[in-house]
N, C-alpha and C positions, 0 to 999 in steps of 0.2 A: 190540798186538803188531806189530812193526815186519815189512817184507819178508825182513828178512837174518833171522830167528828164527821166521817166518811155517812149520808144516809143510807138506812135500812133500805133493802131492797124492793123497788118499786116494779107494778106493771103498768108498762110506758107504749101507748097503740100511737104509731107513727100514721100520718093520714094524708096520703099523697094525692094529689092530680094527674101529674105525670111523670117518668124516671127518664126524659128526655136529656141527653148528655150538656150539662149546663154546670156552671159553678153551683147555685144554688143547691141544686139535686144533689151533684157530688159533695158537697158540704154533710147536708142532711142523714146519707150513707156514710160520712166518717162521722159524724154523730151519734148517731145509732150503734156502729163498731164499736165506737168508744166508751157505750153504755155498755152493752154487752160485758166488753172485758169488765168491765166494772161490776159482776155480779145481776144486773137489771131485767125483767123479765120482760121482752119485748114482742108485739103484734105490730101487723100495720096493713093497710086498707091502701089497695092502687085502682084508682078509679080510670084510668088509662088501659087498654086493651093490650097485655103482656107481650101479642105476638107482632106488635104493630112499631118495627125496629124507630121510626119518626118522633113517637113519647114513649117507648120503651127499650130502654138500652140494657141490651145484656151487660154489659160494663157494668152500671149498678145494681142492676137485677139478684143480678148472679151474687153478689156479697151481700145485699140485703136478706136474701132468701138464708142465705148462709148460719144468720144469727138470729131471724125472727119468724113469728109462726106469720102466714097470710092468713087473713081472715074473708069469706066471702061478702059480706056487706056493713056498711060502716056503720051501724050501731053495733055490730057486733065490737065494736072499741071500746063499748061503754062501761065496759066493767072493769076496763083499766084504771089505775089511779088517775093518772094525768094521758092526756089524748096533745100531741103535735102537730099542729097544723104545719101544709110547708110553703104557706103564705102563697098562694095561689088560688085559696076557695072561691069562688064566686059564690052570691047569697042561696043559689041552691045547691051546690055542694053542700054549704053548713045545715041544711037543713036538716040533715040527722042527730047533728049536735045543738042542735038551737037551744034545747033545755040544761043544756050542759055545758054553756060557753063558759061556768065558773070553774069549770076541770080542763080545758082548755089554753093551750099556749099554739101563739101566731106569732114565726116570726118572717117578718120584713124584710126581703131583699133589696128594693129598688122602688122607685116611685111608681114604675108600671105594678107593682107586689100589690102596696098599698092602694092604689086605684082598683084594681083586680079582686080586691078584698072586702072591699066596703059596701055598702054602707055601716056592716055590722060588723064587730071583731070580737074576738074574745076579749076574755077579760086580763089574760097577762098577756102581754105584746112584747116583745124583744123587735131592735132594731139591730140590724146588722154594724151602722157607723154613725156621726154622730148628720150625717145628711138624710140616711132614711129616718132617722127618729126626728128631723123639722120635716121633713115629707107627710110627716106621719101626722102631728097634731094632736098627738092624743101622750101621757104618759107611756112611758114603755121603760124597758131595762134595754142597755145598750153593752152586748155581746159579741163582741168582733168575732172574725172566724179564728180558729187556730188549727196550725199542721207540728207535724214532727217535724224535723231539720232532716233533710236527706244526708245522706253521706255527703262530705268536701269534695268536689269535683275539681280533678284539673284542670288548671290552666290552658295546656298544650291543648288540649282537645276541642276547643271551643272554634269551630272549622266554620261556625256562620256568623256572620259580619251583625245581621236586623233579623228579630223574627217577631210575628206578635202571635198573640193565643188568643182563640178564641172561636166560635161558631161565626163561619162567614152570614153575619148579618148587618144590615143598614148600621144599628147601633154602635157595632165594633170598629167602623171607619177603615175596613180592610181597602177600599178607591185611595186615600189619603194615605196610608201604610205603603201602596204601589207608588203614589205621587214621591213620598221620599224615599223609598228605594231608587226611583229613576235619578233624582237629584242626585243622589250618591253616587252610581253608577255614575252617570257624567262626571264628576267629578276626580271619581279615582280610577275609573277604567276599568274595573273590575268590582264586583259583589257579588254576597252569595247572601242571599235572602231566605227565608225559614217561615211559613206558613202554618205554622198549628191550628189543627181543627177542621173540621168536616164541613160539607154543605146541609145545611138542617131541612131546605126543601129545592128545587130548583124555579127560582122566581127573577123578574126582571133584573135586580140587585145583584144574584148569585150568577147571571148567566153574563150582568157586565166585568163582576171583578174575572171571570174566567177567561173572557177575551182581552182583559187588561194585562192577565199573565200569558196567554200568548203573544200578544204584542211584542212585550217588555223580554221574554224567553227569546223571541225572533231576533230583538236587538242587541242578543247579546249576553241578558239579564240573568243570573243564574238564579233558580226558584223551585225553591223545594216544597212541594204541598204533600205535607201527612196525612190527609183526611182524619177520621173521627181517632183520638187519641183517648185511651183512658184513663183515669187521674193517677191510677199507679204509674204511668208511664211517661206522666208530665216532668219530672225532675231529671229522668234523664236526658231528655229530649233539651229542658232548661240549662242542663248543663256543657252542653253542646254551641251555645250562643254567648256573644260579647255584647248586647246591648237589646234587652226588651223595649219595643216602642208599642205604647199602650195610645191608641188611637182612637179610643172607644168617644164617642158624642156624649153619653152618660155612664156611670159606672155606680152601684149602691155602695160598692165596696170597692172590689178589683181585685179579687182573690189572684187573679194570674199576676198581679205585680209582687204579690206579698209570696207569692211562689217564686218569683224567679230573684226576689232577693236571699229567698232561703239560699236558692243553688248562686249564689254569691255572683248573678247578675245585674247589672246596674240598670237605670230603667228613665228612659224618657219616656213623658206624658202629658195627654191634656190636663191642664188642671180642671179637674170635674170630679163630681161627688167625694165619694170616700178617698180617691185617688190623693187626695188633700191632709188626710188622716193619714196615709201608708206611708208615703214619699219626702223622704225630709229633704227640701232641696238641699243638696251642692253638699249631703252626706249618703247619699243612699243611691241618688238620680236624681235628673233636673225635669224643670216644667218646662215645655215651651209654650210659647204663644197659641191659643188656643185653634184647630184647625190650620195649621199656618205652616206647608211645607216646608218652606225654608228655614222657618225656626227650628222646628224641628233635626233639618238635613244638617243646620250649623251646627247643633248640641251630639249629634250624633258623629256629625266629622270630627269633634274636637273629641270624642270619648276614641273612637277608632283611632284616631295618630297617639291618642295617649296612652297604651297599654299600664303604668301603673299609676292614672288617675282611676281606671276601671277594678284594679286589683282593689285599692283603699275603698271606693266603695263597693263594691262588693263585700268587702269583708266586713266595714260598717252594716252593710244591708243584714247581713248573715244574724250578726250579732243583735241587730234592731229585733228582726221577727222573732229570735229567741226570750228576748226579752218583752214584748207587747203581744205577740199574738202565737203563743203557746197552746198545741192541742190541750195539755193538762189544766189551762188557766181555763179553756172552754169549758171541758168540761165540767171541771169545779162550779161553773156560773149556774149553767144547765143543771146539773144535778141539786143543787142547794135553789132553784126556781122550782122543780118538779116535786121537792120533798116539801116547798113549803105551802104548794098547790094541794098535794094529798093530804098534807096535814091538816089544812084550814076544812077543806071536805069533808075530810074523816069528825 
């Protein structure tokens, strides 16, 4: 979007639930930065308890606070032009906005977002891919996420064989991530396996994968857990691995895949939601058979013996997300939704 067609500048009240360290969240705060730079005048309302590190992450905290005033209670939003929803409201969250869902935008992460949200939404809806927009039912604009291309990462560097990203939850399929690490390990006699991401609470789930990595550590297994990573620190960490295994049961989007093709790694996955949209097989990454270790451990052994079948897509990958899912392309979308929300209001 050039300067001469760029909109005047807007006040934009961000309306959060919670800054709990999540793709969505971190999406939302490089949204918001991205306004900013952009001239935009921004507030935003966090209805989560700041000092409560489980929905409040200094990670995001600390850059949103950066660029936007807080405001004590969310009507105080209302005198922004357009109000962001971060598609988390439940019907009484919105109840401040209830009169105002025509200055409002809700967007969509995942099928839990949209469940989460309903029965009432605003009136402009964005979907994140084009599987939250059939979750959805309703019209929406469909806005993928978009990042900057980190810097080319070497080659040589890339010292971990599997890693996946993400908050150890049910949904991310971190048990199945272990299952085909162990398959490989048998296999080749050695791995080095890469854990991205924290425990979000300690619950039956988190305290099974935790004994699965002792196990699997005892036998041998080499296994590196990062705990909580912050989004600025996810590309380097990407860049450090030969093969993202995206394990997740469901996905809205899969922002960690469309990250770890920026950093020019190749990416086995369930095929599931967005995953579908991001991953062009047998040029970016392959699908395996759905929940199915061994599919998985096949695709992954044939990427590890082949160092430049993982170069070629990698580099494909690199060039894919430059081209499809562009922070500047995001923002262009957002900004021309927000101007044409204030506009119609005014």
């Amino acid at each position: 979007m050039s300067n001469q067609t760029r909109p005047h500048k807007l006040r934009i009240g961000f309306s959060f639930v919670d800054l709990a360290l999540g793709g969505a969240q971190a999406f939302l705060v490089q949204l918001a930065q991205g306004l900013s730079e952009r001239g935009h005048n921004l507030s935003y309302f966090l209805y989560a308890r700041r000092d409560d590190p489980s929905h409040t992450s200094p990670a995001l905290l600390s850059p949103l606070q950066a660029i936007a005033k807080p405001v004590p209670r969310p009507q105080d939003l209302l005198s922004c032009d357009v109000i962001q929803l971060d598609g988390y409201h439940s019907l009484l969250r919105k109840l401040p906005y209830l009169l105002h869902l025509d200055r409002c935008v809700e967007t969509f992460h995942s099928a839990y977002s949209v469940r989460r949200s309903g029965p009432v939404y605003a009136s402009h809806r964005v979907a994140i891919s084009r599987a939250v927009q059939a979750k959805l039912k309703l019209p929406a604009h469909l806005i993928y996420y978009g990042i900057d291309l980190p810097p080319v990462p070497p080659d040589h560097q890339r010292q971990f064989d599997v890693a996946i990203l993400g908050r150890v939850h049910p949904v991310k399929g971190h048990l199945l991530f272990l299952q085909v690490s162990e398959l490989l390990y048998r296999r080749r006699g050695h791995l080095q396996a890469l854990i991205l991401g924290g425990f979000p609470k300690a619950g039956p789930y988190q305290r099974q994968v935790e004994a699965e990595i002792v196990r699997l550590r005892t036998a041998g297994l080499e296994i590196h857990f990062t705990g909580d990573v912050s989004p600025d620190e996810v590309p380097a960490w990407l860049a450090q691995v030969k093969i993202l295994l995206v394990t997740s049961q469901s996905e809205g989007f899969g922002r960690m895949a469309m990250e770890a093709l920026a950093s020019r790694t190749p990416v086995v996955a369930n095929p599931v939601g967005g995953l579908l949209e991001i991953i062009q097989e047998g040029e970016t990454g392959f699908f395996a058979h759905r929940d199915d270790p061994a599919s998985f451990a096949g695709i992954a052994t044939r990427l590890l013996d082949d160092p430049n079948l993982r170069q070629r897509l990698g580099e494909r990958g690199r060039l894919d997300v430059a081209e499809r899912f562009s922070l500047a392309a995001m923002l262009d979308a957002y900004e021309g939704l927000y101007s044409n929300v204030a506009n119609h209001h005014h």
